[in-house]
C-alpha positions as CSV (number, residue, x, y, z in Angstrom):
1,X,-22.8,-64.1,-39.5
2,X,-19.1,-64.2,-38.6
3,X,-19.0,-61.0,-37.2
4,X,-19.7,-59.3,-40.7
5,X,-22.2,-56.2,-41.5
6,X,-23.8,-55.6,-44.7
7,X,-20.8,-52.8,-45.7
8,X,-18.3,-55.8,-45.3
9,X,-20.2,-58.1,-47.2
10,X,-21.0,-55.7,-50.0
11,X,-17.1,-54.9,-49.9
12,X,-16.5,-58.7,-50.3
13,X,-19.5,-59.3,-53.5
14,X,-17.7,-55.7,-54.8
15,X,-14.4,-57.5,-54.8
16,X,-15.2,-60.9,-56.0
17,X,-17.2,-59.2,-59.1
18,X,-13.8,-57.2,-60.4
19,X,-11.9,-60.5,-59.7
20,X,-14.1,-62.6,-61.7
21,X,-16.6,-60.4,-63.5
22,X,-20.0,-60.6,-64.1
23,X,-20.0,-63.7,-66.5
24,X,-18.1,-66.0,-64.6
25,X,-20.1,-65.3,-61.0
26,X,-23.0,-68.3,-62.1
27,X,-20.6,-71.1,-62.9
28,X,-18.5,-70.0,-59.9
29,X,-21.8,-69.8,-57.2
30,X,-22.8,-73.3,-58.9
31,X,-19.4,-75.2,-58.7
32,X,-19.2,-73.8,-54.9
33,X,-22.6,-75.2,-54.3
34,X,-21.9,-78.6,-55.8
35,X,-18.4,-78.6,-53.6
36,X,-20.8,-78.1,-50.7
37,X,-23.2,-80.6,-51.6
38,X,-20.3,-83.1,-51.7
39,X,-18.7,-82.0,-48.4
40,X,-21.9,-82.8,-46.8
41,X,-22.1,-86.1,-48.6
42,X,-18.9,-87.1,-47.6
43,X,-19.5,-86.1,-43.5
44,X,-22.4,-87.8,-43.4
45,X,-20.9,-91.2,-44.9
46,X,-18.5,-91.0,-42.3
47,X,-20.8,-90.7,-39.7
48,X,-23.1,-93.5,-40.8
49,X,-19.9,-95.4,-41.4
50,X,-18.9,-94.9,-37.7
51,X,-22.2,-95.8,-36.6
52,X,-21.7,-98.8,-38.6
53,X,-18.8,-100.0,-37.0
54,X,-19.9,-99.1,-33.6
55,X,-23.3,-101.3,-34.0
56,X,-20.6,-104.2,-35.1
57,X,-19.1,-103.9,-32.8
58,X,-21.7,-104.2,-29.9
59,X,-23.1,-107.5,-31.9
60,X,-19.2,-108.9,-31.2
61,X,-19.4,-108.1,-27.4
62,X,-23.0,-110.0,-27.2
C-alpha cells in the first residue's frame, strides 16, 4: 500500500488524532467516505456518458 509499513501508518493515525482529536475522527472518516462515494459516482457517469455518445454515434455512421 503505497510503499507504507504499519510504523508509517500508525505515525500517520498518531498524527491525525492530535490534529483533530478523538471526537471529531467519526464525522471526519464519514464525510471522507461520502466524498468517495461521490467521486465514484461522478467517474462512472462519465464513462456511461462516453459510452453514450460513442453508441450515437455509430447509429449516425449506419
Amino acid at each position: 500500500m503505497f510503499g507504507l509499513g504499519y510504523q508509517e501508518l500508525l505515525l500517520i493515525l498518531l498524527i491525525v488524532l492530535i490534529l483533530f482529536g478523538a471526537q471529531r475522527l467519526p464525522d471526519l472518516a464519514r464525510s471522507l467516505g461520502s466524498s468517495f462515494k461521490e467521486f465514484k459516482k461522478g467517474v462512472s457517469d462519465v464513462k456511461d456518458e462516453g459510452t453514450s455518445q460513442a453508441k450515437k454515434e455509430e447509429e449516425k455512421k449506419a
